[in-house]
N, C-alpha and C positions, 0 to 999 in steps of 0.2 A: 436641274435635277441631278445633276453630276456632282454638283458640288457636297448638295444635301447627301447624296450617299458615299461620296467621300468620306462625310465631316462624321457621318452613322458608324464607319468601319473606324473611323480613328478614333469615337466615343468610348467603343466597342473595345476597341484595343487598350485604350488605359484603363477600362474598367479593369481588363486581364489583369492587367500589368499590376496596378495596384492591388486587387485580389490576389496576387503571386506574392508580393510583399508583404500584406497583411499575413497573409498564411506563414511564409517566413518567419516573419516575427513570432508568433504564435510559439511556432517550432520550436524555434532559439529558443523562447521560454519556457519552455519545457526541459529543455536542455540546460535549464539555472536554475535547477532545484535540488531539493537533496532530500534525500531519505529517511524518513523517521518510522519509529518503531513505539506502540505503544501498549503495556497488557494491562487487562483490568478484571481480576478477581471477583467471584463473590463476594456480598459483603461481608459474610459472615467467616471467610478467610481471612485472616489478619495476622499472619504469621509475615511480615517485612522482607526477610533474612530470603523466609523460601520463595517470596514474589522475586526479588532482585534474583537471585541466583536463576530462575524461569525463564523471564526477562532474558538474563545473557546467553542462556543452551540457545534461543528462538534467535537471537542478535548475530549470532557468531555462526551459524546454519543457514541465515538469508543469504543467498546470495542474486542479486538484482539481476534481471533477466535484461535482454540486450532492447526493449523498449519501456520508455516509462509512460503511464498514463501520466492527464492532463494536470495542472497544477493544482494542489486541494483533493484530489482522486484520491478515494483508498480501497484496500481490500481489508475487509474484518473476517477471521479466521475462527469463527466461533468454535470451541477444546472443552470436551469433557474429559478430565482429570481422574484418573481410577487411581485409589489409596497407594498404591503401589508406584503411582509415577508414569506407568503407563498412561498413552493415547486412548482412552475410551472410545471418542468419536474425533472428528476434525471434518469441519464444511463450512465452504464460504457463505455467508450472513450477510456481504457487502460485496461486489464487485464493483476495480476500479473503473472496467472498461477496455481493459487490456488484458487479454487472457496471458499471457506470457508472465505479468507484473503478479495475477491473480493464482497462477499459477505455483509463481516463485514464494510466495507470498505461504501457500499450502504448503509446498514442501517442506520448508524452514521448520514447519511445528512438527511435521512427520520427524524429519532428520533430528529434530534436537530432543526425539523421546528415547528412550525412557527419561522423565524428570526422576527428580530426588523422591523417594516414599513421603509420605505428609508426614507434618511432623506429629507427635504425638498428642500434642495438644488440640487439633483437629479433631472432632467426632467421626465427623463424614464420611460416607463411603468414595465421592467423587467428590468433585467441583468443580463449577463451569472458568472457561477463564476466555475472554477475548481479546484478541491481541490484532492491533489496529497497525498496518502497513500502508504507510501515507509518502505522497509526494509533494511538499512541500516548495513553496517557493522561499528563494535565498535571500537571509536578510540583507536590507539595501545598503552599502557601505557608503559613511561620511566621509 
């Protein structure tokens, strides 16, 4: 009977133990990713010049928050665009899972408004734009 509940606690115990490891690992993983950024216009927006220049106000205003969510995690920032350049609206569409990531993720499109006025060739009064903040895992080196 001693032995069987010996051999029970010491089961017990590498289950931890590996459970502690796997989680580890997990972590570390997490910790080998890197940050992508990605915006997606209307379709009916098709002005290049003003997507790119968008794109870099939102890139250069991120700044990553002190946890990342899990690997493949995003936050999508869904932005309505007023002719003007102005933030019409801004609210999260997607959470990564990490309010901190989710967070940072918002502020970035706050901070990088006012954009450029559209450009002339635009109709529209606004336009939607979603702009995907991803944690990606690091490509594997040969």
């Amino acid at each position: 009977m001693k032995l069987a509940h010996l051999l029970a606690r010491l089961f017990a115990g590498l289950t931890v133990l590996f459970g502690l490891a796997a989680a580890a690992s997990v972590i570390g993983a997490a910790d080998q990713g890197t940050r992508a950024l990605s915006a997606y216009f209307a379709k009916d927006f098709t002005d290049v010049a003003y997507q790119q220049k968008a794109y870099e106000r939102v890139a250069a205003a991120w700044i990553r928050g002190t946890a990342n969510p899990p690997i493949g995690a995003k936050s999508v920032v869904i932005t309505t665009l007023s002719r003007d350049g102005r933030v019409a609206a801004a609210a999260l569409g997607m959470k990564s899972g990490v309010a901190a990531w989710d967070d940072a993720a918002l502020a970035a499109v706050r901070k990088a408004s006012p954009f450029a006025p559209f450009p002339a060739s635009y109709p529209g009064p606004t336009t939607e734009v979603h702009f995907h903040f991803e944690w990606k895992a690091q490509p594997l080196k040969h």
